[in-house]
N, C-alpha and C positions, 0 to 999 in steps of 0.2 A: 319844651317845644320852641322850635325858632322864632322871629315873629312872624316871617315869611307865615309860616304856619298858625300861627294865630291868628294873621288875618285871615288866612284861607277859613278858618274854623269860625272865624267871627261872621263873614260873608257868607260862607256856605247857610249859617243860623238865619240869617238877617233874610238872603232870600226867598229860604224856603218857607220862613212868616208872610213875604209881600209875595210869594206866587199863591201859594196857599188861601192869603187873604183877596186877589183876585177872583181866582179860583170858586168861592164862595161868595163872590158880590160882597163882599166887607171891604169895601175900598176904601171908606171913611178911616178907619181905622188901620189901616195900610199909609195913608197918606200923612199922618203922624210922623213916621218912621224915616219919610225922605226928607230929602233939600230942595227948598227954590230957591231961584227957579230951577222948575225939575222940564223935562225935555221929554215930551209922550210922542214919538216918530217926530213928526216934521212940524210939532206944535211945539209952544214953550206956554208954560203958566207958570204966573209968580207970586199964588196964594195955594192954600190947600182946596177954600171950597170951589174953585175956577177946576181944579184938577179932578176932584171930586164929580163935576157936573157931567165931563165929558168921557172920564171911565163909563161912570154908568150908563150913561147913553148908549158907550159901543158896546159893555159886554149882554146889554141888552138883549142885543142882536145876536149872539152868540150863547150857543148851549154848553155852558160852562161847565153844567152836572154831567155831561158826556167827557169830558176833557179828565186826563191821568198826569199828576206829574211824576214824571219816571224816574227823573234825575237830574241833580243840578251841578255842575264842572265852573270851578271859579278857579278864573286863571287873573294875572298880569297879563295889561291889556299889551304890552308885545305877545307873548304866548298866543293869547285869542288872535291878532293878528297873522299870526303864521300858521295856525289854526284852519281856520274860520275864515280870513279876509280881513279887513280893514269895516271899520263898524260903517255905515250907513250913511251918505254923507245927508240923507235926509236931518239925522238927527243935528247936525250942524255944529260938531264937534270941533273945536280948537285944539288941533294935531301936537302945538305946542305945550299945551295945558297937560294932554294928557297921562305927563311921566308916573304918576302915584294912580292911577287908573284902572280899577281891575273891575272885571267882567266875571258876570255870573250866569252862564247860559245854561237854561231849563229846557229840559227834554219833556214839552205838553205836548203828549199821544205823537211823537213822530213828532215836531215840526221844534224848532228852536226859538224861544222867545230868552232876549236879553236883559238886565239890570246891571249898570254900570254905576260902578261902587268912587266913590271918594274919602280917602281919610280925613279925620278931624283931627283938631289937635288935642282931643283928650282924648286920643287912641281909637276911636269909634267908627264906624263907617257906614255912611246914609248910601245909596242911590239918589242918581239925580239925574237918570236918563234912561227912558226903556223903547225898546223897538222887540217885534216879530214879525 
């Protein structure tokens, strides 16, 4: 497999753990998995349990047991770009930074929710910014 493709494989995995872990209100255990600071739309928090406090709050509000994830498309975030558009300027991305950048967009019931992946250097890839 190329790496191209191993990242694909690795993100596609990583994912569908933190939509999944959403999904089910285990966002404690989702928030292990990323980086800070991580970028939640137009907030930044730069601890887990600060990121922790305000998941749960919003997915509160929302009937998460109603929600399906259908499917998840991880691209190189040029691909998503020409795609998709250009990610959200809410999230307050440095367009410079973002050359090693790939997106991981989840098909929840119809609607697109994002996780924007960064490589590590020991080959591994966190999420460190989500928007829907």
């Amino acid at each position: 497999m190329s790496p191209e493709g191993i990242a694909r494989s690795v993100i596609h995995n990583e994912a569908r753990f933190l939509f999944q872990s959403l999904l089910t209100g285990d966002v404690r255990n989702a928030s292990t998995e990323l980086i800070f600071p991580f970028q939640l739309e137009d907030k930044r928090f730069n601890t887990p349990d600060e990121l922790v406090q305000a998941w749960v709050k919003q997915l509160r509000s929302r009937r998460t047991d109603l929600v399906t994830l259908y499917d998840i498309e991880v691209l190189p975030i040029a691909e998503m770009e020409k795609k998709y558009g250009k990610p959200p300027a809410r999230l307050g991305l440095d367009p410079r930074a973002l050359k090693d950048t790939w997106a991981a967009v989840g098909n929840l019931s119809g609607h697109a929710a994002i996780f924007l992946f960064r490589g590590s250097p020991d080959l591994s890839w966190h999420a460190f910014a989500y928007t829907d």
